[in-house]
Wavefront OBJ file of the C-alpha trace (Angstrom):
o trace
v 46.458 -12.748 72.797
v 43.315 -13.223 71.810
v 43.474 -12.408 68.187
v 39.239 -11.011 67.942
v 37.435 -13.879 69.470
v 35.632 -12.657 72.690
v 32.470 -13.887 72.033
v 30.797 -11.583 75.250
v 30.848 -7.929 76.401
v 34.791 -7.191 78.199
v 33.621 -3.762 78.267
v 30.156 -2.233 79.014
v 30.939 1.127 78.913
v 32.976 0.814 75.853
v 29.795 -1.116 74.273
v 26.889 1.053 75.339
v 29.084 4.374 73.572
v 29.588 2.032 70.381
v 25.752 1.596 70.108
v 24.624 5.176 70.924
v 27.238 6.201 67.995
v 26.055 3.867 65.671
v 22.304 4.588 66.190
v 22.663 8.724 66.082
v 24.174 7.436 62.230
v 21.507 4.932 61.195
v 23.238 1.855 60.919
v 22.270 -1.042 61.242
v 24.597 -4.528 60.974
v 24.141 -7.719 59.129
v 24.601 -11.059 60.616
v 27.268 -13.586 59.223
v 24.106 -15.979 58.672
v 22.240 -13.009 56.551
v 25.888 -12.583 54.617
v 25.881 -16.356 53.888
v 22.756 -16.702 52.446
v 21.407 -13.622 51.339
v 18.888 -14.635 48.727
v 16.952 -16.521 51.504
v 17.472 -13.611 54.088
v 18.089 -9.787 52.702
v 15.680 -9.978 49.667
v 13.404 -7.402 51.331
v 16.689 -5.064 52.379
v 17.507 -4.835 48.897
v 14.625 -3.456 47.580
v 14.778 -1.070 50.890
v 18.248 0.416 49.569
v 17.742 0.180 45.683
v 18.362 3.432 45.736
v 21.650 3.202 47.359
v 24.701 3.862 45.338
v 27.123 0.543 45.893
v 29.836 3.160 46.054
v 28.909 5.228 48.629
v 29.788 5.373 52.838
v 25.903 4.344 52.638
v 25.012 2.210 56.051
v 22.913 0.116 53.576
v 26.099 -1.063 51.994
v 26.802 -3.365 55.019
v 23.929 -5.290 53.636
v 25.845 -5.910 50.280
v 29.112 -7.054 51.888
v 28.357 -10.921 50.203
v 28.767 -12.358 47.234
v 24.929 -12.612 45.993
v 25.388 -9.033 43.999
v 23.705 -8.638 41.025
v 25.799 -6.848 37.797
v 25.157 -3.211 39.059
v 26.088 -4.620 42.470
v 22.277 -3.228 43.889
v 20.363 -6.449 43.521
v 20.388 -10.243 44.897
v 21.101 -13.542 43.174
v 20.083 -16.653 43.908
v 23.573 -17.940 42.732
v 26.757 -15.613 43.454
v 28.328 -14.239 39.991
v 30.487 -16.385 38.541
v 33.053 -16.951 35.364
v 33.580 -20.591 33.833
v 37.018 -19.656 32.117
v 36.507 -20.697 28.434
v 38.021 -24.090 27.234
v 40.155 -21.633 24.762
v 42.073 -19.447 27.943
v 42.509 -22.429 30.061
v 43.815 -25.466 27.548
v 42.839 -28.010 29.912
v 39.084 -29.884 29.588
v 38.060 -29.352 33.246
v 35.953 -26.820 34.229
v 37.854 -23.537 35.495
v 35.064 -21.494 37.852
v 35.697 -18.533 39.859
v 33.318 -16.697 42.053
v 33.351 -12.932 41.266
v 35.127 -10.401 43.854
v 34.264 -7.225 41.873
v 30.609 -7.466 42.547
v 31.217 -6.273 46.256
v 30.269 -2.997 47.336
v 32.539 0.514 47.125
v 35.968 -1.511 46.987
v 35.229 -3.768 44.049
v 37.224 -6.626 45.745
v 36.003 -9.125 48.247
v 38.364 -7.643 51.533
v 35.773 -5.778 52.681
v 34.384 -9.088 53.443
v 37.064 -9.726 55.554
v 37.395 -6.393 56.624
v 33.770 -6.527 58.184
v 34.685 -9.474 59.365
v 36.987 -8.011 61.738
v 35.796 -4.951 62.965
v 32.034 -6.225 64.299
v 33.681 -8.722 66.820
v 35.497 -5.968 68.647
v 32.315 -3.579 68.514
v 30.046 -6.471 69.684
v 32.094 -6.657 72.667
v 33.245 -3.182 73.656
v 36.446 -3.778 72.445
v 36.578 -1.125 70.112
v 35.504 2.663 70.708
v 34.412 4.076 67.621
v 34.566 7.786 68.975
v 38.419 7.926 70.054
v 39.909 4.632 68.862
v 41.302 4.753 65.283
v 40.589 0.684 63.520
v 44.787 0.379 61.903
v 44.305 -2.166 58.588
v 47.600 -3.571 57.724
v 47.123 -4.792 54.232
v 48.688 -5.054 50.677
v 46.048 -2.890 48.970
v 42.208 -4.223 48.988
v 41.890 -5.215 52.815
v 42.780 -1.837 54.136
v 40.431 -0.425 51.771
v 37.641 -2.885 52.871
v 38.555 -1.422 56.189
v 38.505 2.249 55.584
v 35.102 1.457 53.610
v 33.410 -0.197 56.972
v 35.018 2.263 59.293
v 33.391 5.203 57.245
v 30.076 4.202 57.735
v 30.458 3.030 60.912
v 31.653 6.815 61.469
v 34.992 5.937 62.996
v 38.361 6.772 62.111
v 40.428 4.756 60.270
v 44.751 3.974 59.033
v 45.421 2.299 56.127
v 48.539 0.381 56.197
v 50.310 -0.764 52.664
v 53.284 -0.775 50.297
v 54.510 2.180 48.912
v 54.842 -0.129 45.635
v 50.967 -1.004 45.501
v 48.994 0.061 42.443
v 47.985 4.084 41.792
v 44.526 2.700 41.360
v 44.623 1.357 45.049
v 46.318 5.070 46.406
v 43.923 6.908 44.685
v 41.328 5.386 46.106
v 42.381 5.587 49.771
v 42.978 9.531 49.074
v 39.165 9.906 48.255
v 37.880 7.670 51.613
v 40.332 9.244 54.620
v 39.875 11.592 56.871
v 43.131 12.625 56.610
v 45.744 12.343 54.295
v 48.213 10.911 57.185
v 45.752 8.010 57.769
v 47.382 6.414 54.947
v 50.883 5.022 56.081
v 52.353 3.987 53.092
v 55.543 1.577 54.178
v 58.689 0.320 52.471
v 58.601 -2.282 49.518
v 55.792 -3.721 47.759
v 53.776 -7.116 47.598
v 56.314 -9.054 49.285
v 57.320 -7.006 52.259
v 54.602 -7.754 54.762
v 57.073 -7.300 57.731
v 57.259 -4.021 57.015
v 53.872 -3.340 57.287
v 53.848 -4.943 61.092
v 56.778 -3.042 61.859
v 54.684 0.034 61.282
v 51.762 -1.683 63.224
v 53.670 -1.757 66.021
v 54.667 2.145 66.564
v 50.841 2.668 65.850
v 49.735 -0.029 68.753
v 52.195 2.302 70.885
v 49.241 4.652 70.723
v 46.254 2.893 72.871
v 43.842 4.864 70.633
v 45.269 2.476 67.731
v 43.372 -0.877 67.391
v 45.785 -2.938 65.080
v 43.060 -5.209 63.108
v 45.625 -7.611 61.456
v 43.989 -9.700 58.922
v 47.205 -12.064 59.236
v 45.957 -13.160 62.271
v 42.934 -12.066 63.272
v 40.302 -15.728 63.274
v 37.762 -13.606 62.380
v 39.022 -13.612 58.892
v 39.275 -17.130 58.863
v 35.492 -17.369 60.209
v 33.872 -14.888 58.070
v 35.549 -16.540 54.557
v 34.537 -20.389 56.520
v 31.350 -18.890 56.761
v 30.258 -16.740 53.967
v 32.945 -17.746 50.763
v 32.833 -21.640 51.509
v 28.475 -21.467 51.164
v 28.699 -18.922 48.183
v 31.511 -21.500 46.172
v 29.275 -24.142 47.161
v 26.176 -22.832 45.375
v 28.064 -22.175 42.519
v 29.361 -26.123 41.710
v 25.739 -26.815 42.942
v 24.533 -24.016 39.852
v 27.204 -26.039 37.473
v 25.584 -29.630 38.420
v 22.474 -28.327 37.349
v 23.973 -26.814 33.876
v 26.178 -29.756 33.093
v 25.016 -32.531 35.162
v 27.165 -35.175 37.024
v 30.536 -33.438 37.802
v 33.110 -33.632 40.375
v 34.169 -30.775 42.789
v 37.827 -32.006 42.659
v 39.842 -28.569 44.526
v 39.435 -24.966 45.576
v 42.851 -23.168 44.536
v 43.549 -19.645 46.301
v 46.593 -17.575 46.500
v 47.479 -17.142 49.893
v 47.284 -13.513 50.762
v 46.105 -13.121 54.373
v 44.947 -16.809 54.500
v 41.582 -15.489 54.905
v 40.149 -16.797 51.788
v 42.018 -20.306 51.803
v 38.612 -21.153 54.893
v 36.594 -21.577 52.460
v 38.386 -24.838 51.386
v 37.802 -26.018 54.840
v 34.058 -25.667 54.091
v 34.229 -27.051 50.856
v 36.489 -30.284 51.632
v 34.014 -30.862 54.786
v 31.129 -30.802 52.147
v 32.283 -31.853 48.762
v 35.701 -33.217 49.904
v 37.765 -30.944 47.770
v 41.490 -30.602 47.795
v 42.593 -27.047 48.965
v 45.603 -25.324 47.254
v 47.483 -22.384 47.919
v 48.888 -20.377 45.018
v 52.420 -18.275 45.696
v 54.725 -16.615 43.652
v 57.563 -18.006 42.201
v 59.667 -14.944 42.781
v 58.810 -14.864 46.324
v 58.531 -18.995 47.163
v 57.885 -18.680 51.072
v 55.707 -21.794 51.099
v 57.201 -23.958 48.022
v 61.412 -23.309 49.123
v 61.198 -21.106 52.287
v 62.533 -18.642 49.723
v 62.146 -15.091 49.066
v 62.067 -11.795 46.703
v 59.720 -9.105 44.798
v 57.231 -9.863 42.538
v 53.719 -8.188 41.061
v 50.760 -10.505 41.902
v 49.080 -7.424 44.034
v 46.824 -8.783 46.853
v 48.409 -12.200 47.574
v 51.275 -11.178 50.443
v 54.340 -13.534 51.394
v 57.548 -14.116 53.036
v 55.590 -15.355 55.886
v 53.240 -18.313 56.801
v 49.635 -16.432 58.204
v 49.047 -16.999 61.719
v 45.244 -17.861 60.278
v 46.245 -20.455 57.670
v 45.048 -24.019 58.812
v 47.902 -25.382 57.092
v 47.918 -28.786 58.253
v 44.726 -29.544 56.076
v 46.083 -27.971 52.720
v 47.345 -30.528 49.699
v 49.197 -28.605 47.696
v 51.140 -25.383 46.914
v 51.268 -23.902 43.338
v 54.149 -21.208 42.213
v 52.811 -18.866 39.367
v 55.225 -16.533 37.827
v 54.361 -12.634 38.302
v 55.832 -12.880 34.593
v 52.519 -15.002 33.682
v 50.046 -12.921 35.553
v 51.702 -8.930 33.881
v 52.009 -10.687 30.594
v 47.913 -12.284 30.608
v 46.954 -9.037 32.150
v 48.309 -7.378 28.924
v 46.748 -9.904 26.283
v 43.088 -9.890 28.084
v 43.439 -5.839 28.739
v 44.511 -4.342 25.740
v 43.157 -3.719 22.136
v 46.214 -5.847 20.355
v 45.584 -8.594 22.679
v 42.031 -8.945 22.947
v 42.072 -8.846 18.919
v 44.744 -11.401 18.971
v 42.142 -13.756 21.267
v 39.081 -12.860 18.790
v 40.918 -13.867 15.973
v 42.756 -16.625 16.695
v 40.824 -17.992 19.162
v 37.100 -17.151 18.337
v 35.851 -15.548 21.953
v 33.019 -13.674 21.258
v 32.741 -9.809 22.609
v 31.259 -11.036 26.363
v 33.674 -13.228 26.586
v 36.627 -10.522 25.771
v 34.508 -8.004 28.185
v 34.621 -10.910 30.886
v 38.078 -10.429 31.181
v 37.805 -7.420 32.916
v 36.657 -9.001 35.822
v 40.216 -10.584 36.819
v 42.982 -8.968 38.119
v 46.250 -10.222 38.793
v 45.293 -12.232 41.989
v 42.487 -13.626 40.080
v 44.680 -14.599 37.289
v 47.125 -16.131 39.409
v 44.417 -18.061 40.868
v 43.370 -19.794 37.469
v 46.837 -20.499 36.741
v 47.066 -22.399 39.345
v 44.093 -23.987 38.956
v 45.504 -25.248 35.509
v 48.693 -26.510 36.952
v 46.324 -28.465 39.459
v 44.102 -29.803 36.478
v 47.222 -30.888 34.743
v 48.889 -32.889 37.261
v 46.067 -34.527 38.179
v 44.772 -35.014 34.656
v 41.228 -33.872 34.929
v 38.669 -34.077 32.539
v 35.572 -32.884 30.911
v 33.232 -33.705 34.406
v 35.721 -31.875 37.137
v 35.633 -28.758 38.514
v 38.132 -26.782 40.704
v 36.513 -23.800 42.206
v 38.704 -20.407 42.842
v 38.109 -16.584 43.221
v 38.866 -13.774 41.144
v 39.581 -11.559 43.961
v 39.441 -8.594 42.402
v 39.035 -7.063 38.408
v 41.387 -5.730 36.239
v 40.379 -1.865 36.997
v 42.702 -1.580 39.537
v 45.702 -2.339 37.729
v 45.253 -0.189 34.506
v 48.722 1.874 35.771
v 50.542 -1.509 35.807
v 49.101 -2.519 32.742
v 51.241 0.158 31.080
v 54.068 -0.526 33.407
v 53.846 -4.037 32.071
v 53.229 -3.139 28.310
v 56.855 -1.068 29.036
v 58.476 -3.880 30.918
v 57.659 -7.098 28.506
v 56.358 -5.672 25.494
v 58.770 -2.813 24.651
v 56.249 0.094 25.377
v 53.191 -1.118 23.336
v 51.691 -4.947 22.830
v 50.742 -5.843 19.268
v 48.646 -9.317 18.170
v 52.328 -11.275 17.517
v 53.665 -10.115 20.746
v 50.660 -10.873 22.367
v 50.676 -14.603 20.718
v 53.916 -15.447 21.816
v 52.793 -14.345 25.639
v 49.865 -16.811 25.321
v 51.377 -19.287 24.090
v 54.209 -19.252 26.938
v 52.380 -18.597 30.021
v 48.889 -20.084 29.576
v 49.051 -22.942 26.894
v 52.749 -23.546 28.180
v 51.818 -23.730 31.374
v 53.486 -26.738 33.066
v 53.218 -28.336 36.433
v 56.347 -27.103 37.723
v 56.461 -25.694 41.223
v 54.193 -27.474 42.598
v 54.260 -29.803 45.381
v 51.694 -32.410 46.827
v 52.067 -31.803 50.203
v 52.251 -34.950 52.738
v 52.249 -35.048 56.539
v 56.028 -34.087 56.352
v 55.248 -31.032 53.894
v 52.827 -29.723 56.251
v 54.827 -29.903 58.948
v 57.506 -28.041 57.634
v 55.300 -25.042 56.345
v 53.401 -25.062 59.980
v 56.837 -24.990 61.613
v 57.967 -22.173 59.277
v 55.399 -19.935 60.701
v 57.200 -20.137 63.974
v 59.674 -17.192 63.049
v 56.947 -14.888 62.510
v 54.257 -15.436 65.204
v 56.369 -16.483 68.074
v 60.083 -15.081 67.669
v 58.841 -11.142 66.360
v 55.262 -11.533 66.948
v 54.727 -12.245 70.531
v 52.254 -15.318 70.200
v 52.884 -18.260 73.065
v 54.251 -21.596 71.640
v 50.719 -22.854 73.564
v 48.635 -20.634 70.569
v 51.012 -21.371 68.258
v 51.137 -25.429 68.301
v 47.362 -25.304 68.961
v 46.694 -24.682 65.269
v 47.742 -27.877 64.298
v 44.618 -29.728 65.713
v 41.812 -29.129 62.705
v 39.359 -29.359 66.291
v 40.835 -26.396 66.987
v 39.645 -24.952 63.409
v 36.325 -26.773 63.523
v 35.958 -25.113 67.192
v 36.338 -21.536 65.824
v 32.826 -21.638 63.921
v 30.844 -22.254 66.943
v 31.613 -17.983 67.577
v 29.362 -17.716 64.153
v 26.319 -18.061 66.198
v 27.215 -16.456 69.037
v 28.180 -13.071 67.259
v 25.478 -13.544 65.188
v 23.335 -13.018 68.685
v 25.177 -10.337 70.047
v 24.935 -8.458 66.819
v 21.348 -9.139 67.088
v 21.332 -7.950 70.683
v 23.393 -4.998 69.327
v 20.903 -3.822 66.858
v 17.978 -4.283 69.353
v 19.361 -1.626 71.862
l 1 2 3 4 5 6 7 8 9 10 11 12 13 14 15 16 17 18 19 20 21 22 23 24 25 26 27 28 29 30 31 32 33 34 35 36 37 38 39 40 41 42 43 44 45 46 47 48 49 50 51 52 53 54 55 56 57 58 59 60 61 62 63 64 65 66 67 68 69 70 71 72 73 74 75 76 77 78 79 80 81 82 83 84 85 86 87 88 89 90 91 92 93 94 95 96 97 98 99 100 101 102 103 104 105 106 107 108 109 110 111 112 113 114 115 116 117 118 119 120 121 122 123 124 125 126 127 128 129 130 131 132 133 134 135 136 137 138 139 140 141 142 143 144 145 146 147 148 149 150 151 152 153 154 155 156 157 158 159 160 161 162 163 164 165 166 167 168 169 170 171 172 173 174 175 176 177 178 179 180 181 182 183 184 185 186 187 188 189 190 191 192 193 194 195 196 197 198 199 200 201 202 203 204 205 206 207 208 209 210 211 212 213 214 215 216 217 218 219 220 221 222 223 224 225 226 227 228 229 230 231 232 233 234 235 236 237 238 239 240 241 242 243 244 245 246 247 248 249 250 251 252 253 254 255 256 257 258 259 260 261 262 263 264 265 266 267 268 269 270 271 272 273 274 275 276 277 278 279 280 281 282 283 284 285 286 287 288 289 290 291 292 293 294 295 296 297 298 299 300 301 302 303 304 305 306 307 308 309 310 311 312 313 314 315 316 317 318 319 320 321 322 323 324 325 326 327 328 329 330 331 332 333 334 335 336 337 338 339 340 341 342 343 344 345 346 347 348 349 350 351 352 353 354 355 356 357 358 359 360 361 362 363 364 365 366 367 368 369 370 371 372 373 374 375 376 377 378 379 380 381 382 383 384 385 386 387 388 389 390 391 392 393 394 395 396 397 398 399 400 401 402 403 404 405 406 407 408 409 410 411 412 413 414 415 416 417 418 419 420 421 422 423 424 425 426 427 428 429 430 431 432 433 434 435 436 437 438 439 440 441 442 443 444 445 446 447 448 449 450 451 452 453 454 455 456 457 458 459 460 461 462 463 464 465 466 467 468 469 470 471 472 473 474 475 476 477 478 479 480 481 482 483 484 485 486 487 488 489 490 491
C-alpha cells in the first residue's frame, strides 16, 4: 500500500488526460507552499477572483483552501482568523485561542483542506482519472464534503461516504453538490461507527472506477495539516506575543477525528515545543479505556486509532462529554442562553455573535483545552492553541434535538445557568491521562486491529510509524508535489 505518496508520474497516460481535462475547465492548482503562506504568495490571486463567490464550484476557490480568509472569506490576512475564548467562558487565566475553520471556502469547515490534500497527489501522478474514475470520501460529515467541493471543480465525479446519523445541515448540503443523488452513501450509525463507513469503502473499491481517498490513512492528510495548519497556528501565538507580550505556547489540543489535524502539533512542538493532545469522547473512550459507544461531538470519529496519527509523540488524551458539548451548544446558540451570558456574565454583543463560529468539534476542543490548563495550572502568560473546526451553522437541527433532549423542549436563562455552571465552570480534569512511553505504546498497539487484522496494511508499514524519522521523512514529498504541481500547471 502506498497510502497517496508517489511523489512521480506511475501513469503517463493517466496524467496527460488529467491535465487536458483540467485545462478545457480553467483550473489552475495551488501549491502546499502558496496554501501555507498565503499573505506572502496569493495576494495578487485574490484580487484576480474578488469577484468569486466563496460558495461556488469556482476554480478560483482552490486558491482559498487556507486559513488566511478574511470575514467574507474573499480576502487575505496577514494573520489567520482567530478567537481568544473570553476569561468569562473558559474559567481558567490562560489564554484559550483557536484558529477559525469557518472561514474556508464553500464547506465552512477546514476538511476541504484535507480533502485537497488528498486528491492533488493522485492527479499529480496519474493516479487518478478524472474522466471515468469516481474520488470515494469516507468521512463523518465535513471531509466528504471538502471532497465533493474539490472534485466539482476539478469536474470529476465524486461519493460521499457518512453516517446516516450526521447532521441535516451536513445532508442537505451534499444533496445541492452531487451529481447524483446515489453518490451519497449514507451508512449505518453515526459519529462513532467509522467501520461502517470502510465496510462500504470496500464494495465501492470492488469497482476499479472507485478511488477510495481515506482520510484515515491517507499521509497526505497528515502532510497537508504538518504543512499548512502547524504555520497558520504558529502565526497566530506569534500575533498574541505581539498583543500581550512574553507568553508561553504551552499545547495544541485537537479532537482526533481523522488524525489529520493532530500534524500540526508536530509542527508546533518542533518550533515552540508544545505538548500535543488529543480530545475523545467520553461515551466512546477508544484512546483513554479502549472503550466504546455513541455519542454527538460530529466531526471527531472513534472506535479506532488512525492509521495517520503519529501517536508515539502525543502527551495526553482528554475525554469531553457529548453532554458538555449539546448542552454549551444550547447556552451560546439560543436567545435564553445567550441572555443568560449577557447578563450574568457581561459579554458584549461580538462576543455573543462570536459564538457562532464553534460547533461541537470546536467546543470539544476548548474543553479540552481547559482540562489541560487545569491540570497543569496555567496562568495569565500561557497559551494552548486549538481549532474550531467548524461553526455552529451546521448543527442548528441538533440544537433543537438538544433543547428536546436536556432542556425539556425549550432552554430558558435558569436552565441555561445550571448547564454552565456544570459543564464549563465545573469542568474537572477527569479523563485525562498524561501519556508516558507505556501509554503510547498501548494506543500505537491498539491500532493494530484496524490497519493490519481488517485493513490489509503489512506489520512492516504498520510498526514503521513508530519512528518520528519516519514522520519527519514524510514532509520532504511537500516540495516535491509542490514541483510536480508546478510542472502540472505549466503543461
Amino acid at each position: 500500500m502506498t497510502f497517496g505518496l508517489e511523489r512521480e508520474i506511475v501513469d503517463p497516460a493517466v496524467y496527460e488526460k488529467a491535465v487536458a481535462h483540467l485545462k478545457a475547465r480553467g483550473v489552475y492548482l495551488p501549491t502546499i507552499n502558496e496554501l501555507s503562506d498565503p499573505s506572502k504568495y496569493l495576494k495578487s490571486k485574490a484580487g484576480d477572483i474578488a469577484a468569486v463567490d466563496p460558495d461556488t464550484a469556482d476554480p478560483g476557490n482552490l486558491f482559498r483552501v487556507h486559513w488566511h480568509n478574511d470575514a467574507d472569506r474573499k480576502g487575505i490576512t496577514d494573520v489567520p482568523a482567530y478567537m481568544e475564548i473570553p476569561h468569562e467562558l473558559t474559567g481558567v487565566d490562560a489564554k484559550i485561542v483557536v484558529a477559525l475553520g469557518n472561514r474556508f471556502p464553500m464547506i465552512h469547515a477546514h476538511k476541504v483542506l484535507a480533502a485537497y490534500g488528498c486528491l492533488v497527489p493522485r492527479l499529480m501522478s496519474g493516479k487518478f482519472d478524472p474522466e471515468t474514475q469516481r474520488a470515494v470520501w469516507p468521512s463523518t460529515g465535513n471531509y466528504c464534503r471538502g471532497g465533493v467541493a474539490i472534485s466539482r471543480i476539478l469536474g470529476c465525479r465524486s461519493v460521499a461516504v457518512l453516517p446516516e446519523g450526521m447532521s441535516a445541515e451536513r445532508f442537505n448540503w451534499l444533496e445541492d453538490w452531487v451529481a447524483d443523488p446515489s453518490d451519497i452513501v449514507r451508512t449505518y450509525g453515526t459519529e462513532s461507527n467509522v467501520k461502517e463507513i470502510y465496510d462500504a469503502c470496500h464494495e465501492l473499491a470492488k469497482d476499479p472506477a472507485n478511488v477510495i481517498l481515506n482520510q484515515f490513512s491517507e499521509f497526505s492528510n497528515y502532510i497537508i495539516h504538518r504543512a499548512v495548519t502547524g504555520p497558520a497556528l504558529l502565526r497566530i501565538f506569534e500575533d498574541l506575543l505581539n498583543t500581550h507580550g512574553n507568553l508561553t505556547a504551552r499545547a495544541f489540543v485537537s479532537a482526533s477525528g481523522s488524525a489529520g489535524t493532530l500534524a500540526a502539533g508536530d509542527h508546533l512542538k518542533a518550533v515552540l515545543g508544545t505538548d500535543t493532545c488529543v480530545v475523545e469522547a467520553l461515551e466512546c473512550p477508544t484512546l483513554l479505556y479502549n472503550g466504546f459507544g455513541e455519542h454527538n461531538i460530529q466531526g471527531i470519529g472513534d472506535k479506532h486509532v488512525p492509521f495517520i496519527h503519529n501517536v508515539m509523540n502525543t502527551d495526553y488524551v482528554i475525554g469531553v462529554s457529548d453532554h458538555a458539548t449539546d448542552g454549551l451548544n444550547v447556552v451560546y446558540n439560543t436567545t435564553a442562553g445567550r441572555s443568560y451570558l449577557a447578563n450574568r456574565l457581561g459579554l458584549g454583543q461580538e462576543a455573543l455573535a462570536s459564538l457562532g463560529n464553534l460547533g461541537l468539534s470546536s467546543l470539544a476542543n476548548i474543553l479540552g483545552a481547559i482540562k489541560y490548563a487545569k491540570y497543569n495550572k496555567l496562568g495569565p502568560s500561557d497559551v494552548v492553541l486549538s481549532v474550531a473546526t467548524d461553526g455552529a451553522a451546521l448543527y442548528e437541527t441538533e440544537l433543537g434535538l438538544a433543547e428536546k433532549k436536556y432542556f425539556a423542549g425549550s432552554a430558558d436563562e435558569v436552565t441555561a445557568a445550571e448547564t454552565f455552571g456544570r459543564y464549563l465552570l465545573g469542568c474537572t480534569t477527569d479523563h485525562m491521562i498524561e501519556l508516558d512511553r507505556m501509554g503510547k505504546e498501548r494506543i500505537f498497539n491498539l491500532g493494530y486491529y484496524t490497519w493490519v487484522e481488517q485493513q490489509g496494511v503489512s506489520v512492516d508499514e504498520f510498526v514503521a510509524r513508530r519512528d518520528q524519522k519516519f514522520w519527519d521523512g514524510l514532509m520532504d514529498l511537500v516540495p516535491a508535489w509542490d514541483a510536480m504541481i508546478q510542472d502540472f500547471n505549466a503543461v
